[in-house]
N, C-alpha and C positions, 0 to 999 in steps of 0.2 A: 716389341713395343705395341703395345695396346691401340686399334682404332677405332674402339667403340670410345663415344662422346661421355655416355650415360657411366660406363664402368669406371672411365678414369676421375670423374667428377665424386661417383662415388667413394673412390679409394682415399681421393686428397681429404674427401669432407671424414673419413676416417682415419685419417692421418690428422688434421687436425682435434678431433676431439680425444685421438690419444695423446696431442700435445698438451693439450688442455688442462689435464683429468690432474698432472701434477702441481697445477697452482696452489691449490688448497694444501694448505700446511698441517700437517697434524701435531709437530710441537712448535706450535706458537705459544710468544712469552706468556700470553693469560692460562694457557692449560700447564703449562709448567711450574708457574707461579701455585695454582690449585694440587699439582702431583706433590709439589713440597710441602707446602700446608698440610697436608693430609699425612704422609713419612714424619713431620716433626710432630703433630697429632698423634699417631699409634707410638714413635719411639718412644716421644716423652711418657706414654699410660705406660705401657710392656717394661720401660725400663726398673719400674716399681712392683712390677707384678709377680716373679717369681719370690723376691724378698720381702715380701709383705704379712707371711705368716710367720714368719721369723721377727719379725718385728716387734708384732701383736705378743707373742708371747715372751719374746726378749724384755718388753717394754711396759706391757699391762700382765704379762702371765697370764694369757688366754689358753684356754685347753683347744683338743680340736674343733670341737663340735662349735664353739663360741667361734674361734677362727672363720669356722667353715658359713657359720650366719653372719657375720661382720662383714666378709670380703663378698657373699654373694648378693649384698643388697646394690650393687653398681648393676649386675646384670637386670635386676625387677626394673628397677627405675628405670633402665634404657630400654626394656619391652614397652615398657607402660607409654615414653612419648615419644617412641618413635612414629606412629600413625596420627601425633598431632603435628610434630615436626612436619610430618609430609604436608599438612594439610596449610601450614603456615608458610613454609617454602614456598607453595602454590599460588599464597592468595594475596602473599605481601612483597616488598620490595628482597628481592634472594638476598642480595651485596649486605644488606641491612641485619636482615635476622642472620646471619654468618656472621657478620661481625660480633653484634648479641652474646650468640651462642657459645664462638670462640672463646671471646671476653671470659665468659663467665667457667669455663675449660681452662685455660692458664687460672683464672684465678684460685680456683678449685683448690688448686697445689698449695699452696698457701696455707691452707685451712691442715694439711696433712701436719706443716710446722707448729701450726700452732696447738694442733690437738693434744690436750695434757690430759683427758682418760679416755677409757676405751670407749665411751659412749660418747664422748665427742668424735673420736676417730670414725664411730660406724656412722654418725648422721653425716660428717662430712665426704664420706665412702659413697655411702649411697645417693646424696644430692650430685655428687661429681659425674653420676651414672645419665644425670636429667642432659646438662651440656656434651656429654661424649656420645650419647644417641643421637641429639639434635644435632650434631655439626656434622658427624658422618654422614646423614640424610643432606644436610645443608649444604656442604663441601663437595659432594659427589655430582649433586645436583647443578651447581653452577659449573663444575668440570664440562659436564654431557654439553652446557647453554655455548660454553666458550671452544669444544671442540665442532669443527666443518661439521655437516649433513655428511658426506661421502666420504670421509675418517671415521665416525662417530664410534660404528661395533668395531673398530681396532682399537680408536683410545680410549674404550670404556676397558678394553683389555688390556691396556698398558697400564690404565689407570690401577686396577690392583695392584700392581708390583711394588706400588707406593708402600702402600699399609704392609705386602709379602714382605718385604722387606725387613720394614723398622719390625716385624713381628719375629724376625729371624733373630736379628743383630742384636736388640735391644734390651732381651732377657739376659741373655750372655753378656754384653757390656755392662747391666748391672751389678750383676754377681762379681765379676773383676773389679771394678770402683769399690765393692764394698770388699771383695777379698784386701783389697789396697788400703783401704782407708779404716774400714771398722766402723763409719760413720754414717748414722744411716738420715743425720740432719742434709750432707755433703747431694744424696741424692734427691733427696726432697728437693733443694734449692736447684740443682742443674737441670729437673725435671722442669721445674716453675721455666728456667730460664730458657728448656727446650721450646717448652708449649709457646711464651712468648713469639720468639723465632717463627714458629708458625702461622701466628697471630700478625704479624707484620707482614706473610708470605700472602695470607689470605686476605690483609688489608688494600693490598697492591694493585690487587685484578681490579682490571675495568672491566664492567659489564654493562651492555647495550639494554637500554629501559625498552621492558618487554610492553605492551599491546593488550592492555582489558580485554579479556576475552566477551565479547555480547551473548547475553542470552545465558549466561553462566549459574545456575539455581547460587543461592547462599549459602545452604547446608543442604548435606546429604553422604551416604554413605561410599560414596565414591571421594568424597574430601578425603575420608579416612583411610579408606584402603580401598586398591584398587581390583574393584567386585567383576572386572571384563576378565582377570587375570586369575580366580577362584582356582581354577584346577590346579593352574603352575604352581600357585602358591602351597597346595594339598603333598605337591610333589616336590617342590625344596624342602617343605617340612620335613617331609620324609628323609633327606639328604643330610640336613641337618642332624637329626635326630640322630645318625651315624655318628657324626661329628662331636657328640654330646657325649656320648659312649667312649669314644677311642681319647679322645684329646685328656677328658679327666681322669679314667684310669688305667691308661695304658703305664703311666711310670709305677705303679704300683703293682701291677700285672708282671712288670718288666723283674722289679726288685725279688719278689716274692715267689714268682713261678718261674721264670729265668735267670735268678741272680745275677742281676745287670743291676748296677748301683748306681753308674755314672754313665748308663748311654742314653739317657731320656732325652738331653738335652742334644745328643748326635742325631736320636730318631727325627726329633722336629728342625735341625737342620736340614736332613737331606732330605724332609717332606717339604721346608720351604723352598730346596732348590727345585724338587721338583714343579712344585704351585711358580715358580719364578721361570723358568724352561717352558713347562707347555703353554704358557701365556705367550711367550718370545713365538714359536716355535706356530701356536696358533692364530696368530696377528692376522698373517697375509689371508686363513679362511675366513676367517670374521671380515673383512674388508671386503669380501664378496660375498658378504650375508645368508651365508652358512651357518644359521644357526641352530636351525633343532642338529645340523649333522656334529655339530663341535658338543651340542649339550650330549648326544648321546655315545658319541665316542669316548669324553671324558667320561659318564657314569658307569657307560661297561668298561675303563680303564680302573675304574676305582673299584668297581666291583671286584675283579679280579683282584686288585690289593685285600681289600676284606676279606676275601672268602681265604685270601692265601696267609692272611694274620691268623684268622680263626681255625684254620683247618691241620693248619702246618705248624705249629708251633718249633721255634727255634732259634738260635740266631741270626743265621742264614735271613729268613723269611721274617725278622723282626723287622730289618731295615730294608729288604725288597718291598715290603710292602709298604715301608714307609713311602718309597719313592714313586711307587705306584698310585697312590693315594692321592698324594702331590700333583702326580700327572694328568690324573683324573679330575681333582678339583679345580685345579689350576686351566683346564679347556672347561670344564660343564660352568663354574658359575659365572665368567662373564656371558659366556653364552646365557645363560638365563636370563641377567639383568636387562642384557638389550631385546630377550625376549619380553618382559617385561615394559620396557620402553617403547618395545615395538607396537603393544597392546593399546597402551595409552595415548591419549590428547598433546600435545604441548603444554599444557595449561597444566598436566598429570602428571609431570616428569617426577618432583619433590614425590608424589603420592607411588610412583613407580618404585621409586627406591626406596622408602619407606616399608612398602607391604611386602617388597623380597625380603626385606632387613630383618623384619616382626616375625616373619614365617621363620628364615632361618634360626633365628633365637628362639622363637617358642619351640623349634627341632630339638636344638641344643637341650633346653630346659628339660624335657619331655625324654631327652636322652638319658642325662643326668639322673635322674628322679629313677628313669626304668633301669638302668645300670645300677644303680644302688642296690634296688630292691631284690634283681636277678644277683647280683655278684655274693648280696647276704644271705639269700637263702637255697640257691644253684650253685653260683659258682663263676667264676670267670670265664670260662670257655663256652659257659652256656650265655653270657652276656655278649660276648666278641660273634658269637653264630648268630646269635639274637640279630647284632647290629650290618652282617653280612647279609640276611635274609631282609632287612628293612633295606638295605642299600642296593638288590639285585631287585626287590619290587617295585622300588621306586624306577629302575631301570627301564622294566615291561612298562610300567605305568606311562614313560613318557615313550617310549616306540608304540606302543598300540593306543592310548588314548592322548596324551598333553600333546602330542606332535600335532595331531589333525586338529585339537583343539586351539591351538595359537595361529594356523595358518588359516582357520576359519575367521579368527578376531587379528587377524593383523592389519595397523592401519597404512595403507603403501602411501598417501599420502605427505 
């Protein structure tokens, strides 16, 4: 028994603030209410998305190349406002433009029934791209507002598992409905009636009226994207741009140089149990704001999936690396968002996610685009090494330069 006054004063007062520390709730009804909204958001899009070229050609007799312009005008329109999204989230009531944006997300669906030619189908493709940028910005954004300060980088990483999810389940439950039914009116409408549901999820939350910020410029290029964050942003690009590579022609890679016909749809299973595992798996070090150490464990986990896609070709190494992949993306990008979030203002949160969101899509794109042109005139093995040499730079990039640079701009605040 202790007979120092000062020791045992200090221990209780340590005893208390471990009693403390577990008030703060991390699933309270408003971030749950936001984690659903978001899961009936990506199931009801993904549940249309692998059967959509089937579609188009079943229905207009579109070739590929026409497919391949119809269905990628959702991705232009969702680069294009996602950095005004931010900037609206930011400067207007959140509760309000969510609602908006939702709105106009479920209605979207609609427009899918009623398209009677192909050039209706692709304006309403790609106007559906304006709502599905802005609410994911919009949606995420209110998640961060309604989750504690000292939860926050856990449930910013819970919060993927939302969208990991409905992106697993959703394609797959597609493809079943229509194997069942033959109808492809039947999905249209359960989509509409999914998005709804989410619409109602995200109409629910209450959120506490934020606080004008004083002294706030009116415009400037921090509305848009967030210019304290420039490097990170340099370095998801690079991340993405992986992502842009492996995701579009790995099942054609799979078919052609593996004769694997039907395991595309097993690769991005067990890539999504991975992304759903090292989230779980990484919770407890993000809660104690570990974050460059989570971004760079996952990029060298994921690296090592790449290099083991590209190098090892087989089927052994098809699906290890899928899982590997998984594991790595699933720790490195919440870790970034909150790096990200960590950079900016309060007033910056919409523009936080916004300028992670724009970066990774312009990766993707930039992926796309370079995978085409390597796989047509190289070859696919030189596009997969392509994508393992951008995913181990991006690596170095964030151990010897983004690490110092975010803990230089971090706001502790």
């Amino acid at each position: 028994m202790s007979n120092n006054p000062i020791s045992d004063n200090r221990q209780s007062s340590t005893k208390r603030t471990k009693t403390a520390e577990p008030k703060e709730r991390l699933w309270n009804s408003e971030y749950c209410k936001a984690m659903c909204g978001n899961f009936m958001m990506f199931f009801s899009f993904y549940l249309l998305t692998p059967l959509l070229p089937i579609y188009l050609n079943e229905q207009f007799r579109a070739d590929k190349d026409m497919i391949g312009l119809v269905l990628s005008g959702y991705v232009v329109a969702a680069l294009v406002v996602r950095p005004f999204s931010g900037f609206i989230v930011d400067c207007f009531d959140r509760k309000k433009v969510l609602m908006l944006c939702f709105f106009f997300f479920f209605i979207c669906f609609a427009g899918y029934i009623g398209a009677g030619t192909l050039l209706m189908f692709a304006i309403v493709r790609t106007v559906h791209g304006l709502p599905f940028g802005a609410t994911t910005v919009a949606n995420s954004t209110v998640a961060i507002d309604v989750l504690p300060s000292s939860r926050r980088n856990e449930g910013i990483g819970f919060y993927g598992l939302s969208n990991n999810i409905a992106m697993a389940i959703a394609p797959s439950a597609g493809i079943w409905i229509y194997s069942a039914t033959g109808n492809f009116a039947v999905l249209f409408w359960l989509a509409l009636a999914v998005a709804f549901v989410g619409f109602l999820c995200a109409y629910s939350i209450k959120l506490h009226k934020r606080k004008p910020v004083e002294g706030k410029p009116r415009i400037g290029m921090d509305h848009f994207f967030l210019t304290r964050a420039w490097l990170m942003a340099v370095n998801i690009l690079l991340f993405g741009l992986c992502w842009g590579v492996m995701s579009n022609y790995v099942a054609i890679y799979g078919k052609e140089k593996l004769g694997i016909t039907d395991g595309t749809g097993m690769f991005f299973a067990v890539l999504s149990i991975g992304l759903a595992a090292s989230r779980l798996y990484g919770a407890k070090s993000l809660r104690a704001g570990k974050l460059t150490e989570n971004a760079l464990q996952g990029a060298a986990v994921s690296s090592v999936g790449f290099s083991l896609f590209a190098l090892m070709p087989g089927l052994w190494a098809y699906y290890l690396s899928a899982a590997l992949i998984g594991l790595g993306n699933g720790r490195m990008f919440p870790a970034f968002l909150n790096m990200f979030i960590a950079v900016a203002r309060k007033d910056q949160r919409g523009t936080a996610n916004s300028s992670i969101l724009t970066s990774w899509d312009l990766g993707m794109g930039l992926g796309i685009l370079a995978g085409g042109l390597i796989t047509e005139y190289i070859g696919y093995s030189a596009a997969f090494r392509f994508t393992a040499a951008s995913q181990i730079s991006g690596t170095l990039m964030l151990l010897f330069f983004t690490r110092k640079f975010f803990i230089e701009r971090r706001i502790t605040t």
